[in-house]
ROZA-291152 format. One record per residue (C-alpha): residue number from 0; residue in one letter; z, y, x. Coordinates in steps of 0.001 Angstrom, whole numbers, plus 524288, in hexadecimal, padded with zeros to 5 digits. Each point is the difference from the previous one (the first is absolute). Layout:
// ROZA-291152
- nr rest Z Y X
- NUM a Z Y X
...
//
This chain:
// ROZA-291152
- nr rest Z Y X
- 0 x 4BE07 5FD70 1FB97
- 1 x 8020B 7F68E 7F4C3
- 2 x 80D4E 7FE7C 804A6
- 3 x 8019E 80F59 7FB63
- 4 x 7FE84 7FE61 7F1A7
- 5 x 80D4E 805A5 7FD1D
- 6 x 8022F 80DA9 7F804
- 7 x 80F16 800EC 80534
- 8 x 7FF69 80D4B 806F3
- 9 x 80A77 804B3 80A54
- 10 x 80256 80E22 8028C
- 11 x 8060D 804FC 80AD3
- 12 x 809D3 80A53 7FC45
- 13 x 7FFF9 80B35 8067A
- 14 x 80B28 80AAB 80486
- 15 x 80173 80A96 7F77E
- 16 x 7FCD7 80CE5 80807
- 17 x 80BF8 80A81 7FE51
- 18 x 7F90E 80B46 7FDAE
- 19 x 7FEFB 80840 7F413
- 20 x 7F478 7FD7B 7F639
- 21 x 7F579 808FF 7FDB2
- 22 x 7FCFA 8023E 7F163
- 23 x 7F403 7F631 8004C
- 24 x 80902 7F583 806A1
- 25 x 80BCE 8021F 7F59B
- 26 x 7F46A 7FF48 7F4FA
- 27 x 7FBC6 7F0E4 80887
- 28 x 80E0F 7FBD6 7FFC8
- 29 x 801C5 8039D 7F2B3
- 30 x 7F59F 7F678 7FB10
- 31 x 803F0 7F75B 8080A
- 32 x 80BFA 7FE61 7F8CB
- 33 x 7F9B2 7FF66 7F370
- 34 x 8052D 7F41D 7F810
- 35 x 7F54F 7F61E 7FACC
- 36 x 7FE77 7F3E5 7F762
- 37 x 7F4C4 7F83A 8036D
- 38 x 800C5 7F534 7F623
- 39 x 80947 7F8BB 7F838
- 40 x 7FEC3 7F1DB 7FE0A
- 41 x 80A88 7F859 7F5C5
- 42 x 8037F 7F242 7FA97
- 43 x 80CEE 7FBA5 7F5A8
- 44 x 80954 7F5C0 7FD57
- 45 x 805A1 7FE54 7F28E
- 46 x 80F54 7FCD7 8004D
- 47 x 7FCF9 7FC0D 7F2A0
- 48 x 7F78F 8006D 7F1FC
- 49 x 80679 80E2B 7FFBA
- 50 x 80196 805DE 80DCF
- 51 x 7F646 8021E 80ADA
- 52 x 803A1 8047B 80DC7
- 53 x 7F39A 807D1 805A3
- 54 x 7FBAF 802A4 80F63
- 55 x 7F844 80AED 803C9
- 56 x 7FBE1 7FF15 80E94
- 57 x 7FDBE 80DB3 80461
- 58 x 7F6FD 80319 80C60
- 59 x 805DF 80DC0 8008C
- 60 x 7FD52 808F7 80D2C
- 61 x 80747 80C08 805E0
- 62 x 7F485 804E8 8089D
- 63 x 7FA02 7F514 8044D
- 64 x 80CF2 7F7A2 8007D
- 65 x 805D3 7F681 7F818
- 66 x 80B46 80967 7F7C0
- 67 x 80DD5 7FB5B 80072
- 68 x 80680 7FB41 7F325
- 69 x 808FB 80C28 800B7
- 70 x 7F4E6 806F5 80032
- 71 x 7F98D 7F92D 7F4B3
- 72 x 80B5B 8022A 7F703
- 73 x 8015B 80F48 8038A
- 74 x 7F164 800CA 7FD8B
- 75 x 7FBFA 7F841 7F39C
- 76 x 80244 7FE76 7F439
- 77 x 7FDF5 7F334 7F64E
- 78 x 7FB96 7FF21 7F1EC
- 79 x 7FA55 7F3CE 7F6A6
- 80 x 7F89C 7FC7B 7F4F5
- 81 x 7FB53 7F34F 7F7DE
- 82 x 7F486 80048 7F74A
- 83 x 7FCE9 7F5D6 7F7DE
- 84 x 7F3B4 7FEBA 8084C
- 85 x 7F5F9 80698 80864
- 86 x 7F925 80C2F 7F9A7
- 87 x 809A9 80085 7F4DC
- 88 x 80ACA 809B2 7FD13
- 89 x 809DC 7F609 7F936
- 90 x 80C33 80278 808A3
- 91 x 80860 7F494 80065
- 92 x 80A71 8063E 809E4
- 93 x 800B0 80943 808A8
- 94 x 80A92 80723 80AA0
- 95 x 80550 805D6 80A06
- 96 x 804CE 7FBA1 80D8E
- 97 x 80A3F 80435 807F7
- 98 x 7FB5D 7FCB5 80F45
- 99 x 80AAE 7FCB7 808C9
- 100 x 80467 7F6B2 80AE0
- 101 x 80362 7F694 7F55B
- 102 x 7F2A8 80060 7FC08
- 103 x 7F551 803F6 80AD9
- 104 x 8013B 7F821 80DE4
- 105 x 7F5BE 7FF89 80ADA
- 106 x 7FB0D 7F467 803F9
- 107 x 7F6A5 80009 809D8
- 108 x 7F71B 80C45 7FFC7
- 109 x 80065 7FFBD 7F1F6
- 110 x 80A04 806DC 7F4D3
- 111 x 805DA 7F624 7F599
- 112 x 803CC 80423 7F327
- 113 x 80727 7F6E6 7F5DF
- 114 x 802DF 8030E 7F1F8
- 115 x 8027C 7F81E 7F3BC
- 116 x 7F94D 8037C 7F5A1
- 117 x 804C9 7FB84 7F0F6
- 118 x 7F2D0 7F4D6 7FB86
- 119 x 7FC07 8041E 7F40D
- 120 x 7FF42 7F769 7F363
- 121 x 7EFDE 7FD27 80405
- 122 x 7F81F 7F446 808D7
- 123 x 7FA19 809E1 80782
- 124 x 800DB 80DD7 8041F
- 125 x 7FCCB 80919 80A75
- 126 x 809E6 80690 8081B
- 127 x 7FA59 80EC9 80690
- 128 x 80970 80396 809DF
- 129 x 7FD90 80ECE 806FD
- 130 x 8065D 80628 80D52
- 131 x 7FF33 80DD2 7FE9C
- 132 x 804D5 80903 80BF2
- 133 x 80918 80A40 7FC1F
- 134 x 7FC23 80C11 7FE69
- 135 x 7F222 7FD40 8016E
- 136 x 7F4CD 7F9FD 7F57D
- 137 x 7FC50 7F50D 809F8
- 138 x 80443 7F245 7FA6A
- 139 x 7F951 7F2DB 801E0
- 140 x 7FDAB 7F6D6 7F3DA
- 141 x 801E2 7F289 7FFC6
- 142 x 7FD5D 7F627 7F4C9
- 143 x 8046E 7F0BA 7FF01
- 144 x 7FE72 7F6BE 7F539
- 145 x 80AE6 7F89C 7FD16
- 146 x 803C9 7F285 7F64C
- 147 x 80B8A 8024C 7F97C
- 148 x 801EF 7F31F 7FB91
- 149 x 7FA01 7F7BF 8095E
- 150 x 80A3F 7F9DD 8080D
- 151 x 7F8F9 7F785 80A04
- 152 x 803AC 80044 80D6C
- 153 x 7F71E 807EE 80678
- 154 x 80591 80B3E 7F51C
- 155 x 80E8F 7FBF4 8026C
- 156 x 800A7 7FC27 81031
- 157 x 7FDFC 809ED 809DC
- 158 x 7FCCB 7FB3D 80E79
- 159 x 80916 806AF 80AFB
- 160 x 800D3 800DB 80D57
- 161 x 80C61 7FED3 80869
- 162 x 7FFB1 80F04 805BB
- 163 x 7FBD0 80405 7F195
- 164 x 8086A 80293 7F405
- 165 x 7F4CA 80177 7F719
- 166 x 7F443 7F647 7FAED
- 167 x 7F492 800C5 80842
- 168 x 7F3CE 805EF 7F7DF
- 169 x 7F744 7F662 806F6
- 170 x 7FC16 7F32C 7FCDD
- 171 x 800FA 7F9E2 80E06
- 172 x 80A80 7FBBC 80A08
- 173 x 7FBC4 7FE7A 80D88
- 174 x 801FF 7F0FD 80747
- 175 x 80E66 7FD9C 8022E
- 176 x 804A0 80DC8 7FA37
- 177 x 80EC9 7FE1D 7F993
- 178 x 7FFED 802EA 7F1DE
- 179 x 8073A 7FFA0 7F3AE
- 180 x 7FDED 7FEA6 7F0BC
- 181 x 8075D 8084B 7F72B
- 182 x 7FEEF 8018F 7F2B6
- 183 x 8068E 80D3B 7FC95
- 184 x 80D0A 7FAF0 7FC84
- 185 x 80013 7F845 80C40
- 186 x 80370 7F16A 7FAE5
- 187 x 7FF16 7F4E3 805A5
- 188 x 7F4C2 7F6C1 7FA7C
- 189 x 7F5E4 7F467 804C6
- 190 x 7F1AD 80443 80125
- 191 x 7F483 7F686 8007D
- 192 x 7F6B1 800D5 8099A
- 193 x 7EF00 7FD6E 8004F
- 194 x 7FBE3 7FF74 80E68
- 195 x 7F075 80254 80366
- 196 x 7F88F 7FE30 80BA8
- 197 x 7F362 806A4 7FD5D
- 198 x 7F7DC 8097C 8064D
- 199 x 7FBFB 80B55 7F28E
- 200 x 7F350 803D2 801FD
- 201 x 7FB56 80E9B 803C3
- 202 x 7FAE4 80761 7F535
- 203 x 7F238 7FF60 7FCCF
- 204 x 7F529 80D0F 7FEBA
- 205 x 80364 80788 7F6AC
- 206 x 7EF3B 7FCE0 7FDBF
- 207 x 80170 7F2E8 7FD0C
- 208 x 7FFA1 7FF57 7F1BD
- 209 x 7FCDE 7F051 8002F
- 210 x 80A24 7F98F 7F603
- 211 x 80C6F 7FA98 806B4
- 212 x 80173 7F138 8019E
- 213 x 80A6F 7F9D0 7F5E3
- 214 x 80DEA 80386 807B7
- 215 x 80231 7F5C1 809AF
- 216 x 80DBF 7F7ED 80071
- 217 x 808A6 80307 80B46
- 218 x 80612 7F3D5 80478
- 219 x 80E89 800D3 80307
- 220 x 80542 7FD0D 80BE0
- 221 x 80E28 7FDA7 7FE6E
- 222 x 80CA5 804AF 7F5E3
- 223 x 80C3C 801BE 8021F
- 224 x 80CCF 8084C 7FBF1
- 225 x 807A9 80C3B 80473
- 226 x 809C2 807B0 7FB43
- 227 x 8020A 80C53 7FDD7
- 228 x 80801 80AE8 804D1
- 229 x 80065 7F932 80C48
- 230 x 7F87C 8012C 80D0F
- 231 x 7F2D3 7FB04 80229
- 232 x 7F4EE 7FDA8 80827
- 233 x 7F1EE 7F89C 7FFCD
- 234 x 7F941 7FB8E 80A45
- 235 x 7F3C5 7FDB8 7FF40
- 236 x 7F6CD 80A63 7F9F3
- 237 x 7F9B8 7FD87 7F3C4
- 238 x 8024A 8031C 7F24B
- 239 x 80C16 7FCFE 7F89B
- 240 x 801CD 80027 7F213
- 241 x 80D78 8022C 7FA29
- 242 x 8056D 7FAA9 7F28B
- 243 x 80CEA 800AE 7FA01
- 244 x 7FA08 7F6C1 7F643
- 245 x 7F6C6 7F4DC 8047D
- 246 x 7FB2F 8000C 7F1C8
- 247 x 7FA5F 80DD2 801CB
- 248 x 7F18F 8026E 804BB
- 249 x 80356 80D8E 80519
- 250 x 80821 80279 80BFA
- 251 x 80371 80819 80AEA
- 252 x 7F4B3 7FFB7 80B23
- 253 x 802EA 80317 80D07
- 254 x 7F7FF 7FE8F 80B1F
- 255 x 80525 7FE5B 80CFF
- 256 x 7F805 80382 80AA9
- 257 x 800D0 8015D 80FAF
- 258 x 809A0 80A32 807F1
- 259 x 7F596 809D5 800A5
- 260 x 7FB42 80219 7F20E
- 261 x 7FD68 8094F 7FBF3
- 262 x 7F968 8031C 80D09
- 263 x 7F428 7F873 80299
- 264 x 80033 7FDCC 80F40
- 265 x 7FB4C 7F158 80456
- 266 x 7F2AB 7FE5D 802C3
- 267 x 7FCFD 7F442 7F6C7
- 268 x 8073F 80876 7F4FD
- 269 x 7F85A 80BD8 80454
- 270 x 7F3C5 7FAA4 7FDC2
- 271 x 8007C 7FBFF 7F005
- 272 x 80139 80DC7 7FA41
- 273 x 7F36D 8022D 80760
- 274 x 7F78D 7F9BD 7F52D
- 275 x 7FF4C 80BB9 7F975
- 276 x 7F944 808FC 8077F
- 277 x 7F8B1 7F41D 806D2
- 278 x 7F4D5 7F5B3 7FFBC
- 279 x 8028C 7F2E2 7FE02
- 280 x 7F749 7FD6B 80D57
- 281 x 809B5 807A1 80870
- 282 x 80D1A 7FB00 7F91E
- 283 x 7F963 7F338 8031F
- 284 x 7FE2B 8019C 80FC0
- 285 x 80FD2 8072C 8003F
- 286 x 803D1 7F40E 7FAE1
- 287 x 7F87B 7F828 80954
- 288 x 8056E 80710 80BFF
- 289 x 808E8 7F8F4 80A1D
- 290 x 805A1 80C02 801C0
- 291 x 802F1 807BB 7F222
- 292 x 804C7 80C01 80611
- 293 x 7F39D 803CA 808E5
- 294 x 7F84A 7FA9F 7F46A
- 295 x 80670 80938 7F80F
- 296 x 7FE8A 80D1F 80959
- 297 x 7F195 7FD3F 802B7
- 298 x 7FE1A 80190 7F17C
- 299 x 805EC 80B26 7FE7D
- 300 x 7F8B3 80634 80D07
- 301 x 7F34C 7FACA 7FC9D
- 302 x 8016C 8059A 7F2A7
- 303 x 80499 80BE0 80738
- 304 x 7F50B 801AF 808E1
- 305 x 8086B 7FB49 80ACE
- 306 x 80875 80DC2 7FC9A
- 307 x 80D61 7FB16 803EB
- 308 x 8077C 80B89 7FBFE
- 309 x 7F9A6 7FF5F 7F315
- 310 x 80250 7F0EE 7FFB3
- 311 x 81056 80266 80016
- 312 x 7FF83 80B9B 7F776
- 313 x 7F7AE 7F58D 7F5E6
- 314 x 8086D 7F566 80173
- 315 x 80E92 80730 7FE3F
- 316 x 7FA42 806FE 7F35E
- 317 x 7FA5D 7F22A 7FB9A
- 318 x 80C82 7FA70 8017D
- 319 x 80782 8095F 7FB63
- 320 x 7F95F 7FF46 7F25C
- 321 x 802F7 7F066 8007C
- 322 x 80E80 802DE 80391
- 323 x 80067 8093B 7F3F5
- 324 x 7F96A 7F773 7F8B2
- 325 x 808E0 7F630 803B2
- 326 x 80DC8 807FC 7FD4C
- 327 x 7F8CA 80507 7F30D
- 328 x 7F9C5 7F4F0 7F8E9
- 329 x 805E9 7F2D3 80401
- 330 x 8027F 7F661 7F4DE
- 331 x 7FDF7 7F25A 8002A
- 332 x 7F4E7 80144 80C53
- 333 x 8004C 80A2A 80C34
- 334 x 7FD97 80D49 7FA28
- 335 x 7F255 8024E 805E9
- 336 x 7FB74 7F4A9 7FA11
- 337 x 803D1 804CC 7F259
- 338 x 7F38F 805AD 7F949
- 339 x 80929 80E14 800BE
- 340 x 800DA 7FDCE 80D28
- 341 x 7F1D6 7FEE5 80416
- 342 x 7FC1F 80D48 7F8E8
- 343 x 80C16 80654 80639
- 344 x 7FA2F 7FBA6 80D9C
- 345 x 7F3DF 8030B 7FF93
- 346 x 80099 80C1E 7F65F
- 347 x 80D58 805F1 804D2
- 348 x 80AAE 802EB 7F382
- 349 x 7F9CA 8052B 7F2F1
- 350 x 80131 80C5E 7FBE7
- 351 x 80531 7FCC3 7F3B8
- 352 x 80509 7F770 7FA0D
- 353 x 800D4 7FCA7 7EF97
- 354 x 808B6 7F4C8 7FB42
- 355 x 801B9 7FB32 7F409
- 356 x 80852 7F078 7FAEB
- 357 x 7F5DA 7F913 804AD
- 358 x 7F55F 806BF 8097A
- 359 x 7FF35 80A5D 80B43
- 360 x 7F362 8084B 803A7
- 361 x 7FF49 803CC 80C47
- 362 x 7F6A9 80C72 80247
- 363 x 7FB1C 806CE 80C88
- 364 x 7F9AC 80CFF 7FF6A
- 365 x 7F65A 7FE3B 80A56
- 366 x 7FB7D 7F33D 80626
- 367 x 7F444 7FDC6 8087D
- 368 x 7F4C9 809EC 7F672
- 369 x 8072E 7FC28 7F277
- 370 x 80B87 8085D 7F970
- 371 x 80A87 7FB4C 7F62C
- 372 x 7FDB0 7F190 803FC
- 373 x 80994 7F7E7 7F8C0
- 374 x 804FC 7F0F3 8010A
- 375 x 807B9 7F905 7F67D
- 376 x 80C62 7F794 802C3
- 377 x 80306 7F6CC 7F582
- 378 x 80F97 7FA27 7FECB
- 379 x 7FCCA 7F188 7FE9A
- 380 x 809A0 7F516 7FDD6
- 381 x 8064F 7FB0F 80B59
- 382 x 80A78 7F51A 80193
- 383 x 80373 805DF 80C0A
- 384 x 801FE 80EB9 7FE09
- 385 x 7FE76 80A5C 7F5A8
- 386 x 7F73C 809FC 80578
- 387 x 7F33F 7F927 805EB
- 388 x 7F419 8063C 7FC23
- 389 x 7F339 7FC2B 8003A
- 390 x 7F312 8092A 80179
- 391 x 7F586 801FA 7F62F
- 392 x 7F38E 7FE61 808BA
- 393 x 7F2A0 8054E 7FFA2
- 394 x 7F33A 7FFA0 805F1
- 395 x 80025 80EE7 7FF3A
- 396 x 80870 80118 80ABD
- 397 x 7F6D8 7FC5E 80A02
- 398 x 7FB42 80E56 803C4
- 399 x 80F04 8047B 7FFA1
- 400 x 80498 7F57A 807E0
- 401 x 7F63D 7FD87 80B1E
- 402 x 8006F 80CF6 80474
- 403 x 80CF7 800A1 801FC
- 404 x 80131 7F15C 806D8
- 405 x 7F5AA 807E3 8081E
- 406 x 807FE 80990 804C4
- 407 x 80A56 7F927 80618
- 408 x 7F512 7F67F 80733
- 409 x 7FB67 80D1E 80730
- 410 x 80DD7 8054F 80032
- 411 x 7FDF8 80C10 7F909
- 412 x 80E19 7FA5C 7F71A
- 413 x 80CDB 80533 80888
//
């Protein structure tokens, strides 16, 4: 059963029937043709001091699939501002943008949108981009704080795959996956690069409110020089940080991991996002198994009540959250080891979310027997990547969080 923990899905399709639709079954296929945008994640390069080139990766559905750029184009509609900050009205731009194939490719499942945006005379600013659908008040927000004048390479290099023509929005490239890096005018330059063996540890309870240890020193485990703009590949996972000037301490992290990531499928791999919704006692006898994989379905079945149905249905929505959590929140470390990533497995999404420069709040209407429970992210300096957060913990969690780690020990979380 461990062997399961996928969330890929196949449907198969099914002949349409040729017969004329009653009024209930034209109303059926008329939703399902109903465009939606899920979510819209974004990142920038800066060509320069004064010009930034923006991505907006659009999870956009017609029904329930995937719509076709085409589609997109006919459908939506694009508009920007920059404020001076978050929860001010200072405008520092703002625009319109025409979408067309010059502009709005599919890769993947996913829409891409590029457009350059004039940097305003500031440090700092926040750009608010909105996708409105014609002829309708729906329209999905999305906000991204960007450094006008900070030209270090993880602001001016995008990371791109050979079947993409667009920067990935992710901070990882799986083992022996070809890739480039571009800067946005596409010039050839060499690029210094920090190689590091080490295993990141899983976040801790968001309970544990015991002061952190000074920050340890990784040790480095080798350097050495590419180029850019031309094709690459690593092999052997681990994280690599990227510098276009060895005299910088910030670069551009990225993590390579095995084929399958963001899917967690192995056994031994299976068994570490366990350890939160586990005791230390049975992570201890998995791990002293001869065989991980019936280790790892007699803990689910015993925690099951030997319910093997239940057991599969527990594992694939388990997993699922980690391969979320995984596409979602990976930085320098897998994304369910990221302090986001925990709450997002065990909790599910938020539903809402406030950000401001330097913090996100994450709040959930109703978890376990408390309402309007909120947790903290903190943006802390990172030599790796810009946007690693850390959680404000407290004790008070307890009664939130038990409950709910509870839940999917009996199964009642699907």
């Amino acid at each position: 059963m461990a062997g399961c923990a996928s969330s890929s899905k196949t449907q198969k399709q099914i002949p349409e029937a040729q017969v004329r639709p009653t009024d209930q079954q034209a109303a059926v296929a008329s939703v399902s043709e109903e465009y939606t945008l899920i979510s819209i994640q974004s990142k920038y390069l800066l060509k320069d001091t004064t010009q930034s080139t923006v991505y907006l990766y659009v999870d956009a559905l017609k029904g329930k699939n995937p719509i076709a750029a085409q589609d997109f184009i006919r459908t939506y509609n694009l508009n920007y501002v920059i404020y001076s900050d978050y929860g001010t009205r200072d405008r520092l731009g703002y625009g319109n943008v025409k979408l067309d194939s010059s502009n709005v490719s599919k890769v993947g499942d996913k829409i891409v949108i590029r457009y350059e945006i004039k940097s305003p005379n500031k440090d700092y600013g926040v750009l608010l981009s909105e996708i409105s659908q014609t002829g309708t008040l729906k329209k999905v927000l999305n906000d991204l704080t960007i450094h006008f004048k900070k030209m270090a390479v993880g602001q001016v290099y995008g990371v791109y795959t050979a079947t993409s023509t667009q920067p990935l929005q992710r901070h990882y490239i799986n083992l022996n996956e070809e890739f480039t890096l571009k800067n946005t005018e596409g010039s050839p330059a060499q690029l210094h690069v920090v190689y590091y063996n080490h295993d990141f540890e899983a976040a801790g309870s968001p309970m544990n409110v015991a002061q952190k240890n000074a920050g340890k020193t990784l040790e480095i485990d080798s350097t050495f020089s590419i180029n850019a703009n031309e094709p690459l590949r690593f092999t052997k996972e681990g994280l690599y940080n990227i510098f276009a000037d060895t005299s910088k301490s910030e670069g551009l992290g990225l993590l390579v991991v095995n084929e399958r990531f963001p899917k967690m499928t192995r056994p031994q791999l299976l068994l570490e996002p366990l350890l939160y919704m586990s005791t230390n006692n049975e992570i201890g006898e998995i791990k002293k198994a001869d065989d991980f994989k019936k280790a790892l379905d007699k803990y689910w079945l015993t925690l099951m009540n030997g319910n093997a149905m239940l057991a599969q249905q527990s594992i694939r929505a388990y997993y699922g959250r980690v391969e979320e959590a995984n596409q979602l929140f990976t930085t320098y470390k897998e994304g369910w080891k990221t302090d986001k990533g925990m709450i997002y497995i065990v909790l599910g999404p938020p539903d809402k979310v406030q950000r401001s420069k330097d913090r996100e709040v994450w709040t959930y209407d109703r978890r376990g027997n408390a309402q309007n429970v909120n947790f903290t992210f903190n943006r802390r300096n990172n030599q790796f990547v810009d946007d690693h957060y850390e959680l404000v913990r407290y004790a008070e969690y307890q009664p939130i969080w038990y409950p709910v780690v509870e839940a999917w020990r009996n199964g009642s979380i699907r």
